[in-house]
N, C-alpha and C positions, 0 to 999 in steps of 0.2 A: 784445862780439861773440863769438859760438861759431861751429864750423865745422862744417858738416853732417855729419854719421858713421852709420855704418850704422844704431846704435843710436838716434839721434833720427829716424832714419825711422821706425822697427821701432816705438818708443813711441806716433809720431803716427799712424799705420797703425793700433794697438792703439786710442787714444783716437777715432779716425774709426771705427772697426769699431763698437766701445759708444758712441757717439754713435747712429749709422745704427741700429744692435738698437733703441735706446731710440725713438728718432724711427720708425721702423717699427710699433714695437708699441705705442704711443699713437696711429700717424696716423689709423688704422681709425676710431676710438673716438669714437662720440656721446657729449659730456661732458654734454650735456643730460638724457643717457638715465639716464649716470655721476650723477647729482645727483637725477634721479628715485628711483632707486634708495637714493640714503642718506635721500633724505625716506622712501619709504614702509618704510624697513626695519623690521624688530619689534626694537624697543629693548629687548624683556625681555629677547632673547637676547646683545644687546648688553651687557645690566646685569649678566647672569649671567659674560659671559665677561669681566669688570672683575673681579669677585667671585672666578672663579676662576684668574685670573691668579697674585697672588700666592702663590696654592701650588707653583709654579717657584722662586719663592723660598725658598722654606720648604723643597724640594728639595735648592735646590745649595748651603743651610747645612750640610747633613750631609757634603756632600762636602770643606766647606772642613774642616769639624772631623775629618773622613777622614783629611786630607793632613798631620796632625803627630800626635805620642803626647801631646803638649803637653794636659792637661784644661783644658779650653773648656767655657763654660755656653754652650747652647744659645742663649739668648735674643739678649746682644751680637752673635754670628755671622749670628742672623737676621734683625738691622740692619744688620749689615754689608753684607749684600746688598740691601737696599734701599737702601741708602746708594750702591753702585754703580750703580742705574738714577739718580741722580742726577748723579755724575757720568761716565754715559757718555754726557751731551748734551756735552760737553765732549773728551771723550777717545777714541777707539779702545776696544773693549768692553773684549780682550785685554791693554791697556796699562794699561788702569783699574783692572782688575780685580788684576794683580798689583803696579801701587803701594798699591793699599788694602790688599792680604794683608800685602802687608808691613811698612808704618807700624803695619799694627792687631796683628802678629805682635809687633813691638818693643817695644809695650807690654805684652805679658806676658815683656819682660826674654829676651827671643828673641833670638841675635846677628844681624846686618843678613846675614850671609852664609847663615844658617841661613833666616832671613826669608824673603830670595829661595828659597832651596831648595824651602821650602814653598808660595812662590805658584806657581813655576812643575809643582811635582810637581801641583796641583788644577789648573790650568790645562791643562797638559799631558792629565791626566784626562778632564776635558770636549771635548778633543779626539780621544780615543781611543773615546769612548763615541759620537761622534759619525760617526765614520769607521766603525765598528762597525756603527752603526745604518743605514746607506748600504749597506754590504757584505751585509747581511743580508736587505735590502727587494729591495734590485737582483738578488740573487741566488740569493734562494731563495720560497719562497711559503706562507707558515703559514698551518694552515688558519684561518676564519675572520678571518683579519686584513685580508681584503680587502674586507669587506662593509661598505655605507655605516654611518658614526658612529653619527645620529642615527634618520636615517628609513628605515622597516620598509619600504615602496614603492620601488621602482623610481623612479629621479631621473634627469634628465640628465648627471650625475657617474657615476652608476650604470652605463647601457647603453656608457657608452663609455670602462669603465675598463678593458678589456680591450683593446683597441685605442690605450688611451691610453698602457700601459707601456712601447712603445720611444721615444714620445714624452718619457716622464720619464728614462727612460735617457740618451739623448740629451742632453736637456736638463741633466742633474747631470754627465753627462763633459765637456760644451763649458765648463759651468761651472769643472771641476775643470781643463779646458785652457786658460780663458782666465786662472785665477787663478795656475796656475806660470807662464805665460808672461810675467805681469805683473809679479809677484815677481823674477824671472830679470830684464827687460828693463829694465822704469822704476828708475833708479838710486837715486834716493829709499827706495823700497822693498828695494832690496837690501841699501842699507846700511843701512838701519834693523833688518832682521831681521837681518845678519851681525852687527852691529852688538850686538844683544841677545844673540846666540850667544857673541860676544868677553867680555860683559862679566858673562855669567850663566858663563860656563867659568870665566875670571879669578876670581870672588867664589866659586867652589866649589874653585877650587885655593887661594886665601889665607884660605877658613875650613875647610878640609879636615877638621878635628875634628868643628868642628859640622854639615858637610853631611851627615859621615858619620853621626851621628845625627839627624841629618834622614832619612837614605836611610831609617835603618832602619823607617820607618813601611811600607816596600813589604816587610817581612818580617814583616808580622801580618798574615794574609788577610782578617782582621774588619774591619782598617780601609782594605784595597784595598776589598773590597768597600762598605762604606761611602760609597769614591768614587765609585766605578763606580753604584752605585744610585741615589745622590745624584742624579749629573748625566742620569741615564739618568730616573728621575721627570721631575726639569725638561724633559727635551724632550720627553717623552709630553704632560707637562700642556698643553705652547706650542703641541702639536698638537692638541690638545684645544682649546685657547682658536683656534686659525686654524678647528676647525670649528664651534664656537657662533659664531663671528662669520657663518661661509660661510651656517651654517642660519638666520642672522637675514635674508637673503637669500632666503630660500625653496632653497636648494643642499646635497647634502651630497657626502659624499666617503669613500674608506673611510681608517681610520685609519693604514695604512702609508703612503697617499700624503699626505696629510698630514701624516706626520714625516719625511717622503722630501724635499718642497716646502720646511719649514721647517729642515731638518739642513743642506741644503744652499746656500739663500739664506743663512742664521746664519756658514755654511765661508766665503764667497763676500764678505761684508759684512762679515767681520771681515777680512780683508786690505786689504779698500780702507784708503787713507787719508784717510778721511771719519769724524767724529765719530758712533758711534749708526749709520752705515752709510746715512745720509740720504738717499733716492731710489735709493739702490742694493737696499736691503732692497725698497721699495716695486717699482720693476719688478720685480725678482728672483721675489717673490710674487706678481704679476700673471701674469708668464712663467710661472709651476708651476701656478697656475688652468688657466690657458687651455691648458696641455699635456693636463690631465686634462676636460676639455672643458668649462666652466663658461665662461659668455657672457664676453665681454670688460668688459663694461660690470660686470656683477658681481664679477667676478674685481678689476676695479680700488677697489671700491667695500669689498670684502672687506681687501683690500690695507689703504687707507686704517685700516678700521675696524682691524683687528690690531693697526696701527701704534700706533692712538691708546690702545688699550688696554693695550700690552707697552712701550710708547716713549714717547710723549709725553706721556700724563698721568702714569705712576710717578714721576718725577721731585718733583711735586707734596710727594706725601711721602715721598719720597727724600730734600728738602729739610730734612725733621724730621727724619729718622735719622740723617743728616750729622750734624745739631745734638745731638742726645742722643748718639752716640759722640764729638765734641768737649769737650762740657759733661761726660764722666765719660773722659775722657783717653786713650779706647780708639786715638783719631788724632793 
């Protein structure tokens, strides 16, 4: 038995509010219309945005080999991250992503405190380039980066992308309010990030020698930047793949709003604590369609397709890459 406290109001308050968002923004929706649409979609553009998926990967390989002075061949690192869409059906992206830096650090004879140093300096990177890319879209306007992706005509994405920017605004602050709030409240979640805080300080104070030459990789700009490119490629490309999917659709969209949609579901789905971000990612991307005006039915349909393409099928040979860094002792 527990006794009711402000806080398990505040959480159940929190989970009924994101219950009610999701139940809302699915209740509209003809799923028949939803199903029509993935039958008649143009599968080239679907083939294509499979095809150029993995170039995110092949991205934020350069960032991992950014974040140490440590010489890395290319190739391992760019299994590395395939090896991570495999196990982020299992894990948290961000949890995943720095025990594999690590294990895979330790076998080039890295200390385990140095290890950490370096998952979390790339880690931390992708998150700065992220934040960055948000602060940038929301608040300033380059020129042609607002003009649809793909198609030279006037779309329904198009006439109402102008009217759709306090919509996206909007929508990335409530995002960015309901995720500190969640962090802050749900106790699970507190401890788990104070939690990493405690135990990433601890292991930078008891390998103090080698964080410190761990730091010193933020004092070569070639390899900050490195990072920063790294991870900044990956979220144009996933932008890129959310709009070949949108234009399999017959839809397009210009390209800041679509790294606006995707930077922001990615902030959003990496806090929950759901494996891969599962149904969180999917409304998340539904909700950023439909801000920028894209039918609901499409919008969900698009959703789906992303998902399959960046989430559920990598894993597939995710599952080989696991095994080829196994079988040559990289984990």
């Amino acid at each position: 038995l527990r006794r009711v406290s402000v806080r398990s109001l505040v959480q159940t308050a929190i989970i009924i509010l994101l219950t009610y968002t999701l139940i809302s923004l699915f209740s509209g929706v003809d799923f028949s219309e939803v199903w029509a649409d993935l039958q008649t979609a143009d599968w080239s553009w679907l083939v294509l945005a499979l095809l150029v998926s993995p170039l995110a990967q092949g991205s934020f390989a350069f960032s991992t080999m950014g974040a140490t002075t440590a010489t890395l061949r290319y190739y391992p690192v760019l299994i590395l991250q395939f090896a991570l869409q495999f196990i982020a059906v299992a894990l948290p992206a961000t949890a995943a992503r720095i025990a594999m830096d690590v294990r895979f650090f330790q076998s080039f004879g890295v200390a385990s405190g140095a290890a950490v140093s370096i998952g979390m300096i790339d880690s931390f990177s992708g998150f700065v380039v992220q934040v960055a890319l948000l602060a940038v879209i929301l608040l300033s306007g380059l020129p042609g980066f607002t003009q649809p992706l793909f198609s030279s005509t006037d779309s329904t994405s198009d006439s109402s992308s102008s009217s759709s920017t306090p919509s996206l605004i909007a929508l990335s602050v409530a995002i960015a309010v309901i995720s500190l709030i969640v962090v802050l409240v749900v106790p699970k979640l507190r401890r788990r990030f104070s939690g990493r805080f405690r135990s990433a300080w601890t292991a930078l104070l008891e390998q103090a020698r080698n964080a410190k030459g761990t730091l010193e990789v933020l004092r070569h700009p070639s390899k900050v930047l490195e990072m920063l490119l790294g991870n900044l490629g990956g979220q144009v490309v996933q932008a890129i793949v959310l709009g070949l999917c949108l234009q399999a659709f017959g839809q397009d969209a210009a390209l800041s709003q679509l790294i606006l949609i995707n930077t922001a579901v990615s902030l959003f789905a990496g806090l929950m604590p759901v494996p891969g971000g599962v149904g969180v990612a999917e409304a998340g991307l539904t909700a950023g369609l439909q801000a920028i005006g894209i039918p609901s039915s499409i919008a969900i349909s698009t959703a789906i397709a992303f998902r399959l393409v960046t989430f559920y099928l990598p894993p597939i040979w995710g599952s080989f890459a696991m095994r080829w860094l196994r079988k040559h002792s990289y984990v």
